[in-house]
N, CA, C and O atoms as a DFTB+ gen file, in Angstrom:
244 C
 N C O
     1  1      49.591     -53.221      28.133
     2  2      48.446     -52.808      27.352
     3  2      47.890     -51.492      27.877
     4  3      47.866     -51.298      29.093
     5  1      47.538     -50.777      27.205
     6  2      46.667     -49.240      27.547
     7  2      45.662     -49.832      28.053
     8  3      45.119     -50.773      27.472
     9  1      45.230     -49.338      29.300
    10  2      44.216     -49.197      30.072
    11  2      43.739     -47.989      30.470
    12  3      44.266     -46.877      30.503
    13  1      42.273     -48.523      30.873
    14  2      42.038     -46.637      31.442
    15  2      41.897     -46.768      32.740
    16  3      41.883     -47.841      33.343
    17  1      41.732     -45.127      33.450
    18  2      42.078     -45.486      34.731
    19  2      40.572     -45.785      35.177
    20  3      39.527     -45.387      34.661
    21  1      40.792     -46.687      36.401
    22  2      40.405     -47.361      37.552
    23  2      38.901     -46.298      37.441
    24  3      37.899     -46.901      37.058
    25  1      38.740     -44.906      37.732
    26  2      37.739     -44.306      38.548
    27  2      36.968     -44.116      36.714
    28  3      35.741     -44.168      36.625
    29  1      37.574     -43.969      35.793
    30  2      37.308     -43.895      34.199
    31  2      36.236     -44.800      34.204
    32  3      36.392     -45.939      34.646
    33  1      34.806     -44.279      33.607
    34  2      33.598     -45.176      33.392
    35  2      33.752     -46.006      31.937
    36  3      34.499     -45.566      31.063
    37  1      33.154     -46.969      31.792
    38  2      33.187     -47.700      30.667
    39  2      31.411     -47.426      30.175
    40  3      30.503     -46.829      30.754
    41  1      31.456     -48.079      29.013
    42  2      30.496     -47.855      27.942
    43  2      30.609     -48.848      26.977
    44  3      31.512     -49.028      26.160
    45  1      29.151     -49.733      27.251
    46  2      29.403     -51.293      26.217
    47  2      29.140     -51.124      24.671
    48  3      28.097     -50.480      24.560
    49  1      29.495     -51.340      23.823
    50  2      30.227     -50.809      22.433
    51  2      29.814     -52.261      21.647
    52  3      29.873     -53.286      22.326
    53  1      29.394     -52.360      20.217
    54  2      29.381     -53.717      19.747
    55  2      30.174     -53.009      18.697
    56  3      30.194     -51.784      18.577
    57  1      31.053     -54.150      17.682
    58  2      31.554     -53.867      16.907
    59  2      31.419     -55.270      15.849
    60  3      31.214     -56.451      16.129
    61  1      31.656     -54.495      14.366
    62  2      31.551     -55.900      13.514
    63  2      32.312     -55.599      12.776
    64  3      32.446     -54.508      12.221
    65  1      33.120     -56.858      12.640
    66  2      34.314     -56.869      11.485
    67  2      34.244     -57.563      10.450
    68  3      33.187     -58.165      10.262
    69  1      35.232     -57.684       9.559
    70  2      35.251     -59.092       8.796
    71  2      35.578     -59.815       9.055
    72  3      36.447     -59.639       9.908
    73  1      35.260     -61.601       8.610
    74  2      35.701     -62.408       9.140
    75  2      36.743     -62.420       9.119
    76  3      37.285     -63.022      10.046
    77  1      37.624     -61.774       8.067
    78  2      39.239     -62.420       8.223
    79  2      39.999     -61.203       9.728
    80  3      40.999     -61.439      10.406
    81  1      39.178     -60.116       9.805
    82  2      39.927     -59.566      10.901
    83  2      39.136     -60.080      12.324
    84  3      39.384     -59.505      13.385
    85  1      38.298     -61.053      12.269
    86  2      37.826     -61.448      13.401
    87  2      39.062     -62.962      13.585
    88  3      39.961     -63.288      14.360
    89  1      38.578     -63.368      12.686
    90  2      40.425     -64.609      12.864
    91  2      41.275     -63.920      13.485
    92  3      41.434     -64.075      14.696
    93  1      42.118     -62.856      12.632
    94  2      43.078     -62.363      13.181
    95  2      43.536     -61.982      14.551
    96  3      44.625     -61.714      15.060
    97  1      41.810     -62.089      15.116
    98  2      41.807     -61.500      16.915
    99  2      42.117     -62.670      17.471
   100  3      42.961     -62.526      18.356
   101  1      41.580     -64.391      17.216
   102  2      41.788     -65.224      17.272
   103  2      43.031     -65.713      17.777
   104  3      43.279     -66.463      18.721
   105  1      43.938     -64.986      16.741
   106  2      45.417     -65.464      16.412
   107  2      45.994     -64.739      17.777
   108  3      46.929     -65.219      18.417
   109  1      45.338     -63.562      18.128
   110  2      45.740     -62.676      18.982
   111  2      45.507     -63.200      20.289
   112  3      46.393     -63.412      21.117
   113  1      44.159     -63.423      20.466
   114  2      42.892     -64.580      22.036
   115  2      44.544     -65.201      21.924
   116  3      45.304     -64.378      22.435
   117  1      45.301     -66.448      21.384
   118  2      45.451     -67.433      21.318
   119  2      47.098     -67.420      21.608
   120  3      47.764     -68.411      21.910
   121  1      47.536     -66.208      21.461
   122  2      49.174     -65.881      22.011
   123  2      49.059     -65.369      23.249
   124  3      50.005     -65.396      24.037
   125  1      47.529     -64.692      23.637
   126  2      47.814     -64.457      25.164
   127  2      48.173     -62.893      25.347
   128  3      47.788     -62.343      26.378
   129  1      48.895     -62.160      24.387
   130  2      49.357     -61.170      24.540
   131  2      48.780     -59.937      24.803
   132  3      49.429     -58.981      25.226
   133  1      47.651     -59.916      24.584
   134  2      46.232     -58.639      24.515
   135  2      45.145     -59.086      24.734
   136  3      44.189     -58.396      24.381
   137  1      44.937     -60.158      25.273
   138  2      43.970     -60.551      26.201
   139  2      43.458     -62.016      25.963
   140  3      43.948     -62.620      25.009
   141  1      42.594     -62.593      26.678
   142  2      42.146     -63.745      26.547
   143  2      40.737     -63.959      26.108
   144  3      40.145     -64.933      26.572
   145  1      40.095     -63.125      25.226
   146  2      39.317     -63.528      24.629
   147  2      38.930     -62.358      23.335
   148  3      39.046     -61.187      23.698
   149  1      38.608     -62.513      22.283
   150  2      38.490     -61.406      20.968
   151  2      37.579     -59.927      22.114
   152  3      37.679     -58.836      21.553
   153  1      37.070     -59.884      23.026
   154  2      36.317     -58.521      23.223
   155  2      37.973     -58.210      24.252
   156  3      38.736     -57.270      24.028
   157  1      38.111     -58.934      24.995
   158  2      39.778     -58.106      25.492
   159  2      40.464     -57.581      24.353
   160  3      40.247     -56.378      24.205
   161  1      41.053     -57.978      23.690
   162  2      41.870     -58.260      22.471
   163  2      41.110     -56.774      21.544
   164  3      41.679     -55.683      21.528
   165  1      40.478     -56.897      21.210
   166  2      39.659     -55.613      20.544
   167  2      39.824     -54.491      21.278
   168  3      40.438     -53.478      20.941
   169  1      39.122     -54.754      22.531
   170  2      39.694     -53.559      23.772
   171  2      40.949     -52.899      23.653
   172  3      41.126     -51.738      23.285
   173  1      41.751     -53.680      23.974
   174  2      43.414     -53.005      23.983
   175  2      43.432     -52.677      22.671
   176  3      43.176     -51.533      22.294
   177  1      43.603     -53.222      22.218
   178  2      44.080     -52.630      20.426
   179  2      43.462     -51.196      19.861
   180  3      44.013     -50.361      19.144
   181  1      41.717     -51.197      20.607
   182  2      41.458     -49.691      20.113
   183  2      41.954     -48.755      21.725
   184  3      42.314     -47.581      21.642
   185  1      41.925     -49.115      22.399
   186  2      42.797     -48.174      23.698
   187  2      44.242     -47.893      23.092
   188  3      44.504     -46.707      22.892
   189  1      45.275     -48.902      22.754
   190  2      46.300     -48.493      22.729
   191  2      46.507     -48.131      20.946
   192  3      47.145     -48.978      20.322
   193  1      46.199     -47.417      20.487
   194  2      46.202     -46.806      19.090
   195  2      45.082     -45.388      19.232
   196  3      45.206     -44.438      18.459
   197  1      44.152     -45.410      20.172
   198  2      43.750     -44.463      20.849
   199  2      44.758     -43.660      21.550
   200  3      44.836     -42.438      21.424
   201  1      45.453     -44.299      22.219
   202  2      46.384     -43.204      23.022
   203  2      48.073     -43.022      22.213
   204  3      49.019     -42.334      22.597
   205  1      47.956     -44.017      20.864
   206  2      48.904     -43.050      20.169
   207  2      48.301     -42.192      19.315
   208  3      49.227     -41.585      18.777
   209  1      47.476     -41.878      18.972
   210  2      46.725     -40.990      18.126
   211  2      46.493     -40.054      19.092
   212  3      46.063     -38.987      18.653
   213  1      46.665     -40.137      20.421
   214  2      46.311     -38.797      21.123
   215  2      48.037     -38.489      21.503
   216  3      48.448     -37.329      21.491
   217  1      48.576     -39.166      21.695
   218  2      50.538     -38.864      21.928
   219  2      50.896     -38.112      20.547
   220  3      52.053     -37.696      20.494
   221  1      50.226     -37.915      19.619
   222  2      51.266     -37.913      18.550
   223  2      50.419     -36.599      17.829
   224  3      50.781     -36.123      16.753
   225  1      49.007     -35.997      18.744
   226  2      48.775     -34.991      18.787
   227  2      47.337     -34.906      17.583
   228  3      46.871     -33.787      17.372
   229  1      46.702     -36.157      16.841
   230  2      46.098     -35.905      16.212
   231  2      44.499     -36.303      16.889
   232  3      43.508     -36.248      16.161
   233  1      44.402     -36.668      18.221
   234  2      43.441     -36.690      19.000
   235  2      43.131     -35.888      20.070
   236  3      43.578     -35.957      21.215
   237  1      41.986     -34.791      19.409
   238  2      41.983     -33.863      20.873
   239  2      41.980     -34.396      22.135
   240  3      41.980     -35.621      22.011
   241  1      41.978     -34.011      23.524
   242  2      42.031     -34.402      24.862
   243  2      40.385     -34.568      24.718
   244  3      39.715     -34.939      25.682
């Protein structure tokens, strides 16, 4: 999963979805694969689509 680095400050963020894409995080919590609970799971998913949108050149530095 995209992470940021270690010395990188964080910043607490609320977000609201729809219910059917809040399930969907669910489905996600529940395979384990991107974290263990919907705010992990949310995390990675906008980190790692963050850092392809910056690989692929359409996100300034």
């Amino acid at each position: 999963m995209a992470k940021p680095p270690a010395s990188q400050g964080t910043k607490p963020f609320t977000v609201v979805l729809p219910e059917k894409a809040a399930q969907r995080l669910e489905v996600l919590v529940n395979s384990g694969l991107y974290g263990s609970n919907r705010a992990e799971v949310a995390r990675n998913i906008i980190l790692q689509h963050l850092q392809e949108l910056w690989k692929s050149g359409k996100l300034p530095d």
